[in-house]
C-alpha positions in Angstrom: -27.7 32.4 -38.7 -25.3 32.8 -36.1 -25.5 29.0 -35.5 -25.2 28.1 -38.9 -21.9 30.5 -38.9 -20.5 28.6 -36.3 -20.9 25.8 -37.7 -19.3 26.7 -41.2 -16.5 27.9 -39.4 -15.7 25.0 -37.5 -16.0 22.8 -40.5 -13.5 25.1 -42.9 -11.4 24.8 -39.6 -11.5 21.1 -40.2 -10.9 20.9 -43.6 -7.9 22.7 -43.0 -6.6 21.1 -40.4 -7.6 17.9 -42.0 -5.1 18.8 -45.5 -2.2 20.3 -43.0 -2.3 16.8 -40.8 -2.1 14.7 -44.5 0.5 17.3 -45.1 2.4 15.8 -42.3 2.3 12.7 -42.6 3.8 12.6 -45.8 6.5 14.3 -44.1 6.9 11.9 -41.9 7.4 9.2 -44.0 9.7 10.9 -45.8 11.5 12.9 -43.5 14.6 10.2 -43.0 18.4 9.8 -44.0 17.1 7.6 -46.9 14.3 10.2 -47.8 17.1 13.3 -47.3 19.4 11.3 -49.8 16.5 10.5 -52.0 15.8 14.4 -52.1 19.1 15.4 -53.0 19.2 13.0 -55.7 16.0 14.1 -56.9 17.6 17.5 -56.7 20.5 16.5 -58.8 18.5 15.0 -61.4 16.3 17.9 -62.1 19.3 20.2 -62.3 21.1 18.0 -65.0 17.7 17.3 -66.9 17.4 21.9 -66.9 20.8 21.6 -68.4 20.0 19.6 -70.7 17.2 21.6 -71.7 19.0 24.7 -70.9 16.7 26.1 -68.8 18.8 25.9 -66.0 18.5 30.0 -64.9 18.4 29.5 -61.3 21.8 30.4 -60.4 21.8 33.5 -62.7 18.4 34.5 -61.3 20.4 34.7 -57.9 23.0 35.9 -59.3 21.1 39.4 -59.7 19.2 39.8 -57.1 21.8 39.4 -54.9 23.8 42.0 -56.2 20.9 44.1 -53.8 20.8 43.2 -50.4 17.5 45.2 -50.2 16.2 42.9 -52.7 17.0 39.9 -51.1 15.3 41.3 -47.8 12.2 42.0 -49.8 12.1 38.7 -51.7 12.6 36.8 -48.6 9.6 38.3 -46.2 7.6 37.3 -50.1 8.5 34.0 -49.6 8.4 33.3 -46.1 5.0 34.7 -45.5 3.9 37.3 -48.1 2.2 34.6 -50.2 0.7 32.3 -47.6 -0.8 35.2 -46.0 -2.5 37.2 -49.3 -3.9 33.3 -50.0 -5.2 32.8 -46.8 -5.9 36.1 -46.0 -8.2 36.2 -49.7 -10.4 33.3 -48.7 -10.8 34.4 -45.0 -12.3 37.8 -46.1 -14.7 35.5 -48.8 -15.3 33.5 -45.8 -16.3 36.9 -43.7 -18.3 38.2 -46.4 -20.4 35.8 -47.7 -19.1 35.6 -50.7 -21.0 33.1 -52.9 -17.4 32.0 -54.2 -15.6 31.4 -50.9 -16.4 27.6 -51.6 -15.2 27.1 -55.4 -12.2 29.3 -54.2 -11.5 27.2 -51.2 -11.7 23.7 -53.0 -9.2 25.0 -55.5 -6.8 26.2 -52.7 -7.7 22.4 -50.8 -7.1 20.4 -54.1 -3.7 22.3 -55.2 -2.4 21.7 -51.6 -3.7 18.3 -51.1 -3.0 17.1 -54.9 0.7 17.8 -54.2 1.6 15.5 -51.6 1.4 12.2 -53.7 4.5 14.2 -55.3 5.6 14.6 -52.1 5.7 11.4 -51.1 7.0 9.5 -54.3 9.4 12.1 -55.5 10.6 14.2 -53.0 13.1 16.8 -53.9 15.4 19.2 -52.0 15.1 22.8 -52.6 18.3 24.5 -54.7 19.3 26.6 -51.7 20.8 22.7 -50.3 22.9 22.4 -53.7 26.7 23.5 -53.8 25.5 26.1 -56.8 23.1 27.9 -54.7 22.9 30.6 -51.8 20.2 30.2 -49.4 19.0 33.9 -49.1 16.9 33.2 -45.5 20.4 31.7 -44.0 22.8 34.8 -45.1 20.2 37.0 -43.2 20.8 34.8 -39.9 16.8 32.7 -40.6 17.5 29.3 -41.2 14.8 26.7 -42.2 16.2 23.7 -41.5 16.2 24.4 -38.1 15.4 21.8 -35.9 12.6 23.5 -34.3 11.2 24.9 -37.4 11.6 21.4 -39.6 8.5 20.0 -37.4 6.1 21.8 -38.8 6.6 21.5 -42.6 8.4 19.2 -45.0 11.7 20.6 -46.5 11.8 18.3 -49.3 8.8 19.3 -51.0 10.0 21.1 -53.4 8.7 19.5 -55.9 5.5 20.5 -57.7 6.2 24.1 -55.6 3.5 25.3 -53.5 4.3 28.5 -53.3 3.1 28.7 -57.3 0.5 26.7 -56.9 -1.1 28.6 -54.5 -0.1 32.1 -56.4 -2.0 30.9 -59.4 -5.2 30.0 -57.7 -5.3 33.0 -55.6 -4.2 35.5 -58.5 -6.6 34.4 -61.1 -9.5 34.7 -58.4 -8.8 38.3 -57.7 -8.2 38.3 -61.2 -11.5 37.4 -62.0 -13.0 40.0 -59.5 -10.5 42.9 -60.7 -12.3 46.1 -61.8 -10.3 47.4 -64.5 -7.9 46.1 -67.4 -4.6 46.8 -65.3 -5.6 45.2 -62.3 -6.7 42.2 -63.9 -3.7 42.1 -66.1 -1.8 42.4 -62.5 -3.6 39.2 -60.9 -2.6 37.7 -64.0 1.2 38.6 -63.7 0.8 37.4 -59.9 2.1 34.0 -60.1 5.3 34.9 -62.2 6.0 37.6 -59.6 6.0 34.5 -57.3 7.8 32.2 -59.5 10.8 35.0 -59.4 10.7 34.8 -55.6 11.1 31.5 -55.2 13.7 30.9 -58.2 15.8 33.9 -56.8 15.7 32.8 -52.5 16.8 29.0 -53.9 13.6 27.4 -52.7 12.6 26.5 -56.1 13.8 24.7 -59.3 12.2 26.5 -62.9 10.8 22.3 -62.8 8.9 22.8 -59.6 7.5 26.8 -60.9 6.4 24.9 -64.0 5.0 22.1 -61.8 3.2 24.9 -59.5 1.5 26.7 -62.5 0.0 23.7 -64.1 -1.3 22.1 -60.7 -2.9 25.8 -59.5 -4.2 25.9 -62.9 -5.9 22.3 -63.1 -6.9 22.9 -59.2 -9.2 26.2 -60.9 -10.5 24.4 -63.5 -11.6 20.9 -61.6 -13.3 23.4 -58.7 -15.5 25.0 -61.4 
């Protein structure tokens, strides 16, 4: 048993670092002054096609919560590592447990972060917190994420479908599915729009990319089934 532990583990660790290294490489390609224009562009476009549509909330969105600094403190330790950490921190205690689901949970999480880097790679988009229109809430409190150091290990024109979402809607329908009463389930639910709110309000996300998120966490569930 303890072998055969041992042996899982190493081969989650693999699959892991398998997506994160594909992850990567995308960036690399991308990561260029003709892929940094490109992004911007991209960036442009989806704002004017919002406007068009006039869904364009972002700036309003930030508009509010920055009118409480407290807020903004909150909503950035969300986005900077509250989500990764309750959606890796959910499959590791699976993983720990036993859990007959760890493995239909985990593809879903693979497939909605692998699944998004052909986006990555064809349309890659800056985040709103680049624009003219936008604050970037991590920056005003003295964290930047375009620092040099920092830009190595992930791609900062990937916003586009967002991640973040993605991510949110696999993990909060699984503990949705597991909740033992009506609220809590009705809670999971509401998890991803919690998500979506942080990310529209810190200018890391378009409502575009929040929409994109959604529908790829949600197709990631369903094809993991």
């Amino acid at each position: 048993m303890a072998v055969d532990t041992v042996t899982g583990g190493r081969r989650e660790v693999v699959f892991g670092l398998g997506a994160y290294a594909a992850y990567l490489a995308v960036r690399t390609v991308v990561w260029n002054e003709r892929g940094r224009r490109r992004a911007t562009e991209n960036a442009e476009r989806i704002v004017a096609a919002e406007r068009r549509l006039h869904v364009d909330v972002e700036p309003r969105v930030q508009a509010v919560a920055l009118r409480v600094p407290r807020v903004i403190d909150v909503l950035n330790a969300g986005y900077a590592a509250g989500n990764v950490a309750l959606s890796v921190g959910w499959l590791l205690r699976l993983y720990h447990r036993g859990d007959p689901s760890f493995r239909r949970e985990r593809r879903a999480a693979l497939f909605a972060f692998v699944a998004a880097l052909p986006f990555f790679a064809v349309f890659p988009t800056a985040p709103p917190r680049t624009l003219d229109a936008f604050v970037d809430t991590l920056a005003e409190r003295g964290f930047s994420l375009d620092h040099p150091r920092l830009v190595r290990f992930y791609n900062p024109i990937a916003a586009m479908p967002s991640h973040h979402v993605a991510f949110a809607t696999v993990t909060g329908f699984g503990l949705a599915s597991r909740a033992s009463g009506k609220w809590r389930r009705w809670g999971w639910h509401g998890y991803p729009a919690v998500v979506a709110l942080v990310v529209i309000a810190t200018g890391n996300h378009f409502v575009a990319d929040v929409a994109g998120g959604a529908v790829l966490g949600a197709l990631a569930r369903r094809l993991s089934r």
